[in-house]
C-alpha positions in Angstrom: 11.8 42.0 0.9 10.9 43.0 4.2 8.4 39.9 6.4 5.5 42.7 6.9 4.8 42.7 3.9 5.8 38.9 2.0 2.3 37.7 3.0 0.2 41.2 1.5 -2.5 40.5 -0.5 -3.4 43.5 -1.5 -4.3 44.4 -5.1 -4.1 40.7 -5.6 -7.4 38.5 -6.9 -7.7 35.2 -5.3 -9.8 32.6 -6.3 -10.9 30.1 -4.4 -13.4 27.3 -4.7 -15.1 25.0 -2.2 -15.3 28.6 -0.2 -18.6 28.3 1.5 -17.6 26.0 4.2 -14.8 24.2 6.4 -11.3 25.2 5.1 -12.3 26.7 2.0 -14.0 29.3 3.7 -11.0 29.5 6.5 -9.3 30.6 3.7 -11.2 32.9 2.5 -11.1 34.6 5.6 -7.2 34.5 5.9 -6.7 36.0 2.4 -9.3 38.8 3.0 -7.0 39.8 6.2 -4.2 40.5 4.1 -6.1 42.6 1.8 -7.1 40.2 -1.4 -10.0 40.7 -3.6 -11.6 37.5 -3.6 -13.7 35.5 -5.9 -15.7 32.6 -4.4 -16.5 29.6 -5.7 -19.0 26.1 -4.8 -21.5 24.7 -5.5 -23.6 25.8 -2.5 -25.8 29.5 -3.0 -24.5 29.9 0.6 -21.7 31.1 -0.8 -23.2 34.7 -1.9 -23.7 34.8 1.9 -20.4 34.1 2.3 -18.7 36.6 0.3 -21.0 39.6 1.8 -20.4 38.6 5.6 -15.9 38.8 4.4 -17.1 41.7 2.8 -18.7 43.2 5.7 -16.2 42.3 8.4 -13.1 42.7 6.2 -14.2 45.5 3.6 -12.4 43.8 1.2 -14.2 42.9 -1.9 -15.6 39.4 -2.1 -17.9 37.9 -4.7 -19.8 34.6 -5.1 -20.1 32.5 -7.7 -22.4 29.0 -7.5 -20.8 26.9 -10.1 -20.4 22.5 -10.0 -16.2 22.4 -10.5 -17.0 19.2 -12.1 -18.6 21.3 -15.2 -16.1 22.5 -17.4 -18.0 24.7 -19.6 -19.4 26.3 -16.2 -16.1 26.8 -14.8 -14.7 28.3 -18.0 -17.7 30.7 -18.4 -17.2 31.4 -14.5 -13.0 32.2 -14.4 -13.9 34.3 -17.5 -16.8 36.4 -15.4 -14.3 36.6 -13.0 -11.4 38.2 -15.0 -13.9 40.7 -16.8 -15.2 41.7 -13.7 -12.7 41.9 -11.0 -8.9 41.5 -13.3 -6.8 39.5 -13.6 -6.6 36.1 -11.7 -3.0 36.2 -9.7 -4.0 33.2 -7.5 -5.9 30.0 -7.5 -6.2 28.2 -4.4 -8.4 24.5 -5.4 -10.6 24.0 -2.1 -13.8 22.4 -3.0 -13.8 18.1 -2.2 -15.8 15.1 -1.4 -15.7 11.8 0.8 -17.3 9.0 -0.3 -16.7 6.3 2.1 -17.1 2.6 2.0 -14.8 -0.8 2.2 -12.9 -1.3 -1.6 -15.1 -3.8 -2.8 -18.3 -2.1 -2.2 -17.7 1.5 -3.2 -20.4 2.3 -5.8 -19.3 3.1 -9.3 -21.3 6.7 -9.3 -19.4 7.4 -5.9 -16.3 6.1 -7.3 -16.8 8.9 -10.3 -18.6 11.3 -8.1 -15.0 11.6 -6.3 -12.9 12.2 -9.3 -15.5 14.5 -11.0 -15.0 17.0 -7.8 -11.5 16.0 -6.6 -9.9 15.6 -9.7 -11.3 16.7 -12.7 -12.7 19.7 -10.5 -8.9 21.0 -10.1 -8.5 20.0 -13.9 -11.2 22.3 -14.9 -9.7 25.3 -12.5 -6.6 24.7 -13.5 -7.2 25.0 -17.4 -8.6 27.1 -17.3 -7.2 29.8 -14.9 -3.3 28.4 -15.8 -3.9 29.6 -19.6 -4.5 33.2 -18.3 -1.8 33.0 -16.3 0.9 32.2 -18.9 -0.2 34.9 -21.0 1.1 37.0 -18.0 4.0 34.9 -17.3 3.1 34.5 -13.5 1.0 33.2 -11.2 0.1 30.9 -8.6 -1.6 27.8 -7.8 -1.9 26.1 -4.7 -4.1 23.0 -4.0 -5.4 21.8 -1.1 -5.2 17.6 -1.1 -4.8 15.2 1.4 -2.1 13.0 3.3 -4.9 10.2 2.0 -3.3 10.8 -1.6 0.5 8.8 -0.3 -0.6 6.9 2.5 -3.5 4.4 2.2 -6.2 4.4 4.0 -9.4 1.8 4.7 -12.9 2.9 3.7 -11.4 5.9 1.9 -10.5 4.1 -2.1 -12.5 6.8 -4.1 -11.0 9.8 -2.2 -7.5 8.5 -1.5 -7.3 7.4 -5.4 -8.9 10.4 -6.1 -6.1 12.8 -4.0 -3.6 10.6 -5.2 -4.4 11.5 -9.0 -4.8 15.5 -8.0 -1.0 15.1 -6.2 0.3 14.0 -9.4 -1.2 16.4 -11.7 -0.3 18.9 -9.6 3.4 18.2 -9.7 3.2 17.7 -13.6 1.8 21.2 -14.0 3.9 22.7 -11.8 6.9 21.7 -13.6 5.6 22.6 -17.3 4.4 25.9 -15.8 7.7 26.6 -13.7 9.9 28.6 -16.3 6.9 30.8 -17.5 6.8 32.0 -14.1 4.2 30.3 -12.4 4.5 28.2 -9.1 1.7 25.4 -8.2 2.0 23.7 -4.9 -0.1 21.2 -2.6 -0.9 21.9 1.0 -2.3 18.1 2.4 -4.1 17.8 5.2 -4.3 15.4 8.3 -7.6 15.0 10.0 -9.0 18.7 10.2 -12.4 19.9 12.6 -14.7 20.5 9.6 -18.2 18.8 8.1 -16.5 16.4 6.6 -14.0 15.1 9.0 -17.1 15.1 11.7 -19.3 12.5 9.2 -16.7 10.3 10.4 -17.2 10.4 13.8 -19.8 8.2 15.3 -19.4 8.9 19.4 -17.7 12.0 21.7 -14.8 9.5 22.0 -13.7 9.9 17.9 -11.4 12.1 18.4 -9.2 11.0 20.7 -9.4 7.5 18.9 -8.2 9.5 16.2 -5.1 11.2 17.7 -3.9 7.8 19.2 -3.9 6.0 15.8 -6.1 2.7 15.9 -3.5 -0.7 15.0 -6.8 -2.1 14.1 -7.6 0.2 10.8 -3.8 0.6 10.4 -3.7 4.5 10.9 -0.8 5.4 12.8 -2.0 8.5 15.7 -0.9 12.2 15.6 2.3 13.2 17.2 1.3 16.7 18.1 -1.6 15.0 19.7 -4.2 17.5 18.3 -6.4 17.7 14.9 -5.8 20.2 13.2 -8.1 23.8 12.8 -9.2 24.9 9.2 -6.8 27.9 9.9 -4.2 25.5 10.2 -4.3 24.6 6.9 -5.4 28.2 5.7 -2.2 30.0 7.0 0.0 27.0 5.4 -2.2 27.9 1.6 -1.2 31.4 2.5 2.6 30.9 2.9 3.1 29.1 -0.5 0.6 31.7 -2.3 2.8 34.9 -1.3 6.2 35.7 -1.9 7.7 34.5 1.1 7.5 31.3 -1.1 8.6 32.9 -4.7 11.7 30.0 -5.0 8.8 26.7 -4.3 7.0 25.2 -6.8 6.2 21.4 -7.2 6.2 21.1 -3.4 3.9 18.8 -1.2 4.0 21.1 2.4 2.1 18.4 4.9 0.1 20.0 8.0 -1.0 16.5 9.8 1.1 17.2 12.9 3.5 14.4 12.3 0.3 11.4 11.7 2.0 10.3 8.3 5.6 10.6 9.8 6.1 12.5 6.6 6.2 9.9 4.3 
């Protein structure tokens, strides 16, 4: 197998949700350079945008779909659109998230549920429905973007840190019933990353060098590589694990924080 082409999309259909914005949308774009047909999902209409401006600078085909991941009779009726209109699903790369904040005690029950209904049930949903396709194939891939929130606790962040936490361990579950029909699932988690959400955290210019140096005070340790990370950071890392380069890992938890959990 020759590196040129280990990471070529082409004639492969990749869906990916949360794909309107921040690193859903990074990769989106990072997919459609290697030559994938896409299939976007969210919950945003923005999204139909989305698909026609990768369409336009990529001339790769690209389609929207608006759909609540949380709805599991919209997501079935959507992966099946999908597969009747563009073919077979070869790759599902779970994007789309939420962050509730607020101290333990005073997180709201409908953001508590708000945060497993998209982070958790929403990969469910995808999952289900996409993985029962896939094992009529006998292959496949899933790869799902989490957090380093889900192993290492963090302060104001319960509902998404439980939340991720729940998704890692799915994940690894399905990847090892899935593993010897042929399909690989894998998590790519996330340190602090320049998008929407990461930036509803910052209050002042200052943030984010507060953030790389850690703060003793909320008990975060800083980042090593003393940088936060780009959306295509974590896009070219989704990309690894979804092409062949990857064929022999499954089950595995590939961390892109630079160093900020010490890899625990």
């Amino acid at each position: 197998m020759s590196t040129g082409t280990a990471r070529d999309f082409t004639q492969r259909i990749v869906v990916i949700t949360g794909a309107a914005q921040g690193i859903g949308l990074a990769v989106a774009r990072q997919f459609a350079r290697r030559g994938a047909t896409l299939a976007l999902l969210d919950r945003q209409g923005t999204v139909n945008e989305t698909a026609i401006a990768i369409h336009s600078e990529y001339r790769q085909r690209a389609h929207g779909y608006v759909v609540d991941v949380s709805d599991d009779a919209a997501v079935e009726k959507t992966v099946a659109d999908i597969e009747q209109q563009l073919g077979a699903i070869d790759i599902l790369v779970n994007v789309a998230g939420i962050l509730r904040m607020g101290p333990v005690l005073d997180i709201s029950s409908r953001d508590w549920s708000r945060s497993f209904a998209v982070n958790t049930t929403g990969v469910f949903n995808l999952c289900s429905s996409v993985a029962r396709r896939m094992v009529i194939r006998r292959r496949g891939c899933i790869v799902t973007v989490g957090s380093n929130a889900a192993t290492t606790p963090r302060t104001n962040m319960t509902a998404y840190a439980a939340s991720k936490a729940a998704t890692h361990q799915y994940m690894k579950c399905l990847g090892l019933e899935l593993a010897p029909l042929g399909i690989r699932c894998n998590i790519v988690s996330p340190g602090s990353t320049d998008t929407d959400m990461q930036r509803q955290l910052w209050t002042t210019d200052q943030v984010p060098d507060t953030v790389i140096q850690g703060s003793l005070q909320d008990f975060r340790l800083g980042i090593p590589l003393q940088r936060i990370a780009h959306a295509d950071d974590i896009a070219h890392a989704v990309c690894f694990l979804a092409s062949d380069q990857a064929r022999h890992i499954t089950l595995h938890d590939l961390r892109v924080d630079g160093g900020a959990t010490l890899d625990a």
